[in-house]
N, C-alpha and C positions, 0 to 999 in steps of 0.2 A: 524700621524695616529689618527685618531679618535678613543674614547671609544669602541662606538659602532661597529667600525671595526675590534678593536683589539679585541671585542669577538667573533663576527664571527667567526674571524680566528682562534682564540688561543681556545674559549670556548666551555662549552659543549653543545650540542643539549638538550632542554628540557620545559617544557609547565607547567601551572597554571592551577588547573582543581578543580572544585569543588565537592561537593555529587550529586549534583541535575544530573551532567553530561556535565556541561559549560566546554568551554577550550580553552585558548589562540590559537593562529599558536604558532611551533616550535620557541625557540627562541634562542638564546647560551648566557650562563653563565659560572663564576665560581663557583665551589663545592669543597672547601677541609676541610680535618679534621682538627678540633682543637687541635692541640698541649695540652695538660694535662701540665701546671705548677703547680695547686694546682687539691683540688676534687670537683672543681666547679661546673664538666659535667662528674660525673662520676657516677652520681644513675641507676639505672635499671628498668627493669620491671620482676617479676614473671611469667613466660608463662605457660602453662600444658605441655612444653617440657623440662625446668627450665630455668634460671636468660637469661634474652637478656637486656646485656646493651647497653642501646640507642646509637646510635654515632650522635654526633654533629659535624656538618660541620659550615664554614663559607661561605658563600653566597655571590657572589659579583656580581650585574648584572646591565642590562642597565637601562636608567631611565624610557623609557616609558614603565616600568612593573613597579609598582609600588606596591611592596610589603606591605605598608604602611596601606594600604585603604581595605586591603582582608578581608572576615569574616571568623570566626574562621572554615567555615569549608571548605577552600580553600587550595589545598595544590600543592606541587612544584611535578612533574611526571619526572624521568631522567633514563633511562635504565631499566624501570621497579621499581623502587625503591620509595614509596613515600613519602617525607619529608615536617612535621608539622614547620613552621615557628612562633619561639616562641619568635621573636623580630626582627622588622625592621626599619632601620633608613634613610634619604635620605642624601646621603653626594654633597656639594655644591661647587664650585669653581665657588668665588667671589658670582653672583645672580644665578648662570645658576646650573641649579640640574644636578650633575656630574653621579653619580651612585647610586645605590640604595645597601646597605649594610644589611646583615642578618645572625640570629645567626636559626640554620635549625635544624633539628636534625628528625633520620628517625622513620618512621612509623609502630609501633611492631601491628599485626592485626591477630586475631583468624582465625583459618582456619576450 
């Protein structure tokens, strides 16, 4: 099975969308939380409702999304939820770009 297959199948529904109003087609990815070993990802934000700490996810998606090349005000859309990608890497097997890897973490926005 192919990468790309096994997101279909296995991953979540979810699009690339910027401010302007741009936006990928749907595409399926991974999203899971970071595990907490140390307090690497554990600051917050202040809200007018008090403290929302960020959650950071890990990012695992196909290659031709290429999280890499986004400008900063492009972000990830998945069940309503939107996540600021605050680093992305392309991982490789052998020449051929395997996945695309990212550290995500969501979106706190005044209401």
């Amino acid at each position: 099975m192919k990468v790309n297959q096994f997101m279909d199948r296995f991953g979540r529904s979810l699009s690339i969308k910027d401010s302007s109003g741009w936006s990928t087609e749907t595409f399926h990815a991974f999203i899971q939380p970071l595990r907490y070993k140390n307090k690497m990802y554990l600051y917050g934000v202040n809200t007018t409702i008090g403290f929302n700490s960020q959650g950071h996810y890990l990012y695992i998606g196909p290659p031709n999304h290429d999280l890499t090349v986004l400008g900063d005000d492009c972000y990830i859309y998945c069940d309503g939820v939107k996540y600021r990608i605050d680093r992305a890497e392309k991982v490789y097997a052998g020449d051929e770009l395997f996945y695309v890897w990212a550290i995500i973490r969501t979106i706190v926005e005044a209401e």
